[in-house]
C-alpha distance (Angstrom), angle and dihedral (degrees) to the residues before:
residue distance angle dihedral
X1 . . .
X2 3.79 . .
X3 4.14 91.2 .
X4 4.03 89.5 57.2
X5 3.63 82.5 50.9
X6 4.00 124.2 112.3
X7 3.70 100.1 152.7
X8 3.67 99.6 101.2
X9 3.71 92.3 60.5
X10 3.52 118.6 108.2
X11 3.75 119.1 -89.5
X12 3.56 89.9 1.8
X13 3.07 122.7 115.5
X14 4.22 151.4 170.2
X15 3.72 98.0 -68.2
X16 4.30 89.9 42.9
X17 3.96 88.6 52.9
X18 3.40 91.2 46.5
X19 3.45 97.2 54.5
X20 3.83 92.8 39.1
X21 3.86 82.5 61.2
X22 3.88 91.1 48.2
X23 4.13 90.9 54.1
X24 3.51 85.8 50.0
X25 3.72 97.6 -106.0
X26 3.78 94.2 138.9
X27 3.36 119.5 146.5
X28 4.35 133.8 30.8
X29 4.09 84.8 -99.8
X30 3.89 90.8 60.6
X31 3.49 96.7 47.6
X32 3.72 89.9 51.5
X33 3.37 92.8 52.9
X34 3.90 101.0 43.8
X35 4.00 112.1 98.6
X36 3.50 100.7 -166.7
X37 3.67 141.1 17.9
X38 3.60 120.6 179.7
X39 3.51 127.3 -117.9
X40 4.23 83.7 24.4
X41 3.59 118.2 103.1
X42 3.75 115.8 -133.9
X43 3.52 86.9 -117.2
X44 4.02 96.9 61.0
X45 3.80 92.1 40.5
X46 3.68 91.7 46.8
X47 3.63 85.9 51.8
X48 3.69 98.4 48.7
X49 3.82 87.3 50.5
X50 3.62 90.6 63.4
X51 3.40 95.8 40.5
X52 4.01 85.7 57.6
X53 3.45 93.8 48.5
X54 4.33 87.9 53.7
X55 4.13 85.4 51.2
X56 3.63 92.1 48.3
X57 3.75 91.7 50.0
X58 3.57 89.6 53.8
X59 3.19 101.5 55.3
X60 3.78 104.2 34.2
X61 4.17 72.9 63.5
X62 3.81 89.1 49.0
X63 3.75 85.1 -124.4
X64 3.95 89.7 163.5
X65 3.76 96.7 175.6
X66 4.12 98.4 66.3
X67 3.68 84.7 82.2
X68 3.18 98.8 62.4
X69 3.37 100.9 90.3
X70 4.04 95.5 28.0
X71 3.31 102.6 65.6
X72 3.22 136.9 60.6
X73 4.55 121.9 -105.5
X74 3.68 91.5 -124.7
X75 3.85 93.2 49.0
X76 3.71 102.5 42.0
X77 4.62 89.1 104.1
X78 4.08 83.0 83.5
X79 3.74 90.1 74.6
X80 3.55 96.3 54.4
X81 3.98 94.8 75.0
X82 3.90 91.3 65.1
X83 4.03 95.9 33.0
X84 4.35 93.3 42.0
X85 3.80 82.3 112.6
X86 3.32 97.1 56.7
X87 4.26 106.7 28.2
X88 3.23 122.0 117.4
X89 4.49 122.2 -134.0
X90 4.18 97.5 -145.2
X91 3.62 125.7 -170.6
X92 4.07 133.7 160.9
X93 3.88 133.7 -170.4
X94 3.50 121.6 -142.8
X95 3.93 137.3 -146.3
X96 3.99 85.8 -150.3
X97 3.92 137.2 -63.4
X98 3.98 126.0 -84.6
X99 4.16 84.1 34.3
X100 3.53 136.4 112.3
X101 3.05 123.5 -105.1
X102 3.65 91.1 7.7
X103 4.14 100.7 163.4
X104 3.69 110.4 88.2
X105 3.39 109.0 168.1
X106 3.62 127.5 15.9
X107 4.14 121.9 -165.9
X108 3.82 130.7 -172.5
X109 3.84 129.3 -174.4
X110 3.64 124.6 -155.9
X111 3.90 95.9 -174.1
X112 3.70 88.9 -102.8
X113 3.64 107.4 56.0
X114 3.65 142.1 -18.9
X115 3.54 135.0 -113.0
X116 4.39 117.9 -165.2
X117 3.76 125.8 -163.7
X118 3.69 123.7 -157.1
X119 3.26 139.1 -160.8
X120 3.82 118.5 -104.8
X121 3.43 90.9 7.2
X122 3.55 120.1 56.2
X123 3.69 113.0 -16.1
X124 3.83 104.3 133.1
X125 4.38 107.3 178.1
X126 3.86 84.0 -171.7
X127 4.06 99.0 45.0
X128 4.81 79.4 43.5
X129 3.79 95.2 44.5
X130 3.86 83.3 55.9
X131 3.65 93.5 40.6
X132 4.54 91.9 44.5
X133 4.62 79.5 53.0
X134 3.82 90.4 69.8
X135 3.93 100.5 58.0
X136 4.32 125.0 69.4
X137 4.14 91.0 -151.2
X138 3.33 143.4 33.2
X139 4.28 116.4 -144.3
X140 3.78 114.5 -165.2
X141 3.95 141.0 152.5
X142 3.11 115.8 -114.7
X143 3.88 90.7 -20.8
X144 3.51 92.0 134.6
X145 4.49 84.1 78.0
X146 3.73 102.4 22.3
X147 4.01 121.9 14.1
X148 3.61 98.0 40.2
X149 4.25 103.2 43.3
X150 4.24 90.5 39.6
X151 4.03 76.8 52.5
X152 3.98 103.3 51.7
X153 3.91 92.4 31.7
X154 3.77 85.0 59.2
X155 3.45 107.0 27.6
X156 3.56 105.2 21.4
X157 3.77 97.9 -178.6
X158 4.14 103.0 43.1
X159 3.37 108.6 87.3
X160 3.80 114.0 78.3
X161 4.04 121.8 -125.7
X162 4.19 92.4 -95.2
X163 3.47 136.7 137.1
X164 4.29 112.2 -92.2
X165 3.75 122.1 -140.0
X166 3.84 112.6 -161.7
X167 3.87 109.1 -165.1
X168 3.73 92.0 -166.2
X169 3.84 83.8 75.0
X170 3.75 102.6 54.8
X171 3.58 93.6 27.0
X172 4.26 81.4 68.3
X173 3.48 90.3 44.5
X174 3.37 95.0 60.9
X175 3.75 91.8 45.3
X176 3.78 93.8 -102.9
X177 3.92 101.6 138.6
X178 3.79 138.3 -170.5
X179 3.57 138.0 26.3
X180 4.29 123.3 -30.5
X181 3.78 93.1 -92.8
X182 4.14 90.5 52.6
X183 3.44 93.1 50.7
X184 4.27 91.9 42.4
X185 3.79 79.1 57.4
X186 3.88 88.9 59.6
X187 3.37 95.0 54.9
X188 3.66 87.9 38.3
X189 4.15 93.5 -127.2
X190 3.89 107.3 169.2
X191 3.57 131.8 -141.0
X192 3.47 128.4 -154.7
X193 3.57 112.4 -76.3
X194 4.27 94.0 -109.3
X195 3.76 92.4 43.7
X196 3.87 95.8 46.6
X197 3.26 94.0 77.1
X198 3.66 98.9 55.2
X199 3.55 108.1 116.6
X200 3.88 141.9 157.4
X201 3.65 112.4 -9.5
X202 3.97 87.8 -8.8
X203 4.24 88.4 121.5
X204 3.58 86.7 52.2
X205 3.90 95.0 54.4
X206 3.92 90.2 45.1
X207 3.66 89.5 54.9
X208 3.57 94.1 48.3
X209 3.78 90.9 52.9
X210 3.31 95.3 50.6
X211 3.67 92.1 51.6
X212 3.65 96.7 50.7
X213 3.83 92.0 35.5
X214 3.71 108.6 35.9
X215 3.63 82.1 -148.7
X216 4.00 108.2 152.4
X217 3.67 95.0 -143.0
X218 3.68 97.6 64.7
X219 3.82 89.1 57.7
X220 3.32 97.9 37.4
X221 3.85 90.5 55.5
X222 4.29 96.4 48.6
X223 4.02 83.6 45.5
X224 4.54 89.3 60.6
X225 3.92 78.3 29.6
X226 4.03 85.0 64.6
X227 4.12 103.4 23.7
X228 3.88 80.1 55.4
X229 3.74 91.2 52.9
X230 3.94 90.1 47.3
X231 3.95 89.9 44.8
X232 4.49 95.3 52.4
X233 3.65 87.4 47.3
X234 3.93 94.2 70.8
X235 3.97 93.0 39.8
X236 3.50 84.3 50.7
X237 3.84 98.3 44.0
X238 3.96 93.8 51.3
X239 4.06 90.3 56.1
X240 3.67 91.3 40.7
X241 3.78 93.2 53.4
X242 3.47 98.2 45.5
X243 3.58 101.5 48.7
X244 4.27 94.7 48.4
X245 4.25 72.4 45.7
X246 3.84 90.3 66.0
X247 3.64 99.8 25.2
X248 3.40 88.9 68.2
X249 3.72 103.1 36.6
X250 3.97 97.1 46.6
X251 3.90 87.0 49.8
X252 3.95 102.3 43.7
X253 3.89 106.4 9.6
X254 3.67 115.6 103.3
X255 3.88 113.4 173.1
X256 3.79 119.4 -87.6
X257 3.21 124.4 -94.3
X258 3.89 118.4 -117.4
X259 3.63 127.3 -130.8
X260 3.78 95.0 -106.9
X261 4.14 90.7 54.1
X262 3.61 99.0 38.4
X263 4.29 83.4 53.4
X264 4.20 82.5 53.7
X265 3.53 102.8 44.2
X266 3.93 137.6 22.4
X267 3.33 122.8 -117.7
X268 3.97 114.6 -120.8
X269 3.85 122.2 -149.1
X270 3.89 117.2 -151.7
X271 4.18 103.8 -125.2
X272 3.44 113.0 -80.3
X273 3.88 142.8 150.9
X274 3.77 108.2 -76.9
């Protein structure tokens, strides 16, 4: 989705891309192809041209991080199509906020196979800082309130300078409400039986007993209590994606205009901030 996206250009915003998309400007090729648009200057076009051609170097280098800046928080799930390869599915446990030390388990997902550091036991910030440099984006839920600030308060210098996709954000805009387990329900994702009925503060409580227990069972639970977590997030990221995908292009996409058409006819822009 990212190379039918204009949004991050300046000036241009949700209502311009939208009716780019409905003059079937579509994709980065069209617009580099188009000569004219009316009510565009040269000038501005030229200029968005070239700042297309800077976005497509970027990311034919898979130079993640340039849109960072460029486009907007909520809008940040259209990279994940061209970077699904190389995302990473992030989730932490906590002892509790306001306390030291609160992260006690910390679990990653590569879309192959998952990898869980603990607290006391094998949670290495140098040997995870190395691991966080081998992945262009970062997919959470609700990361953008919890997982991520309990992560730079703590570890200030972990997280690598990539784009973040919080699924809580277009999970709501597609009217999927609640917390990760109510919207697992929707899809109707199953846990194990034990770990099912985990809810609330539950990965607190198994921490604690392991802690005062040293029983292995307790940890061994909260650790498929997390790679579980890490595991929906991806199942729930590929639906997620795809629908906004086809929201948007059944509702705005027209199809684009060929070279031969767009020589007989000129392409007209509904008026919009430029």
């Amino acid at each position: 989705m990212i190379e039918n996206s204009f949004i991050f250009l300046e000036g241009l915003k949700e209502k311009s891309e939208q009716n780019f998309w409905a003059r079937g400007i579509c994709t980065w090729d069209d617009i580099l192809q188009v000569q004219k648009v009316p009510k565009m200057s040269n000038h501005r076009l030229l200029y968005y041209k070239r700042k297309v051609l800077d976005a497509q170097a970027h990311l034919y280098r898979s130079d993640s991080s340039y849109f960072i800046s460029k486009l907007p928080r909520k809008e940040m799930w259209r990279l994940y199509s061209h970077f699904r390869g190389e995302t990473v599915f992030l989730d932490i446990e906590t002892c509790g906020p306001g306390k030291k030390d609160a992260i006690t388990v910390i679990g990653l997902f590569d879309g192959i196979s998952t990898k869980t550091m603990i607290k006391g036991i094998n949670l290495n910030i140098k040997a995870l800082e190395e691991e966080l440099k081998h992945y262009k984006l970062i997919v959470t839920f609700n990361g953008s309130s919890f997982d991520l600030p309990f992560l730079n308060r703590q570890y200030p210098r972990l997280l690598p300078d990539i784009p973040h996709f919080d699924l809580l954000h277009l999970c709501n805009r597609l009217g999927l409400k609640g917390g990760l387990k109510e919207i697992e329900r929707n899809f109707e994702i199953k846990r194990s039986p034990i770990v099912d009925r985990l809810y609330g503060g539950d990965p607190l409580l198994l921490w604690k007993m392991f802690r005062a227990s040293g029983d292995q069972h307790f940890l061994n639970l909260l650790v498929e209590y997390n790679e579980e977590d890490c595991i929906n997030l991806k199942i729930i990221a590929d639906y997620a994606t795809k629908k906004m995908e086809k929201i948007l292009k059944e509702r705005y996409f027209t199809k684009p205009l060929n070279s031969a058409s767009r020589q007989a006819e000129s392409l007209v822009l509904k008026k919009g901030p430029v």
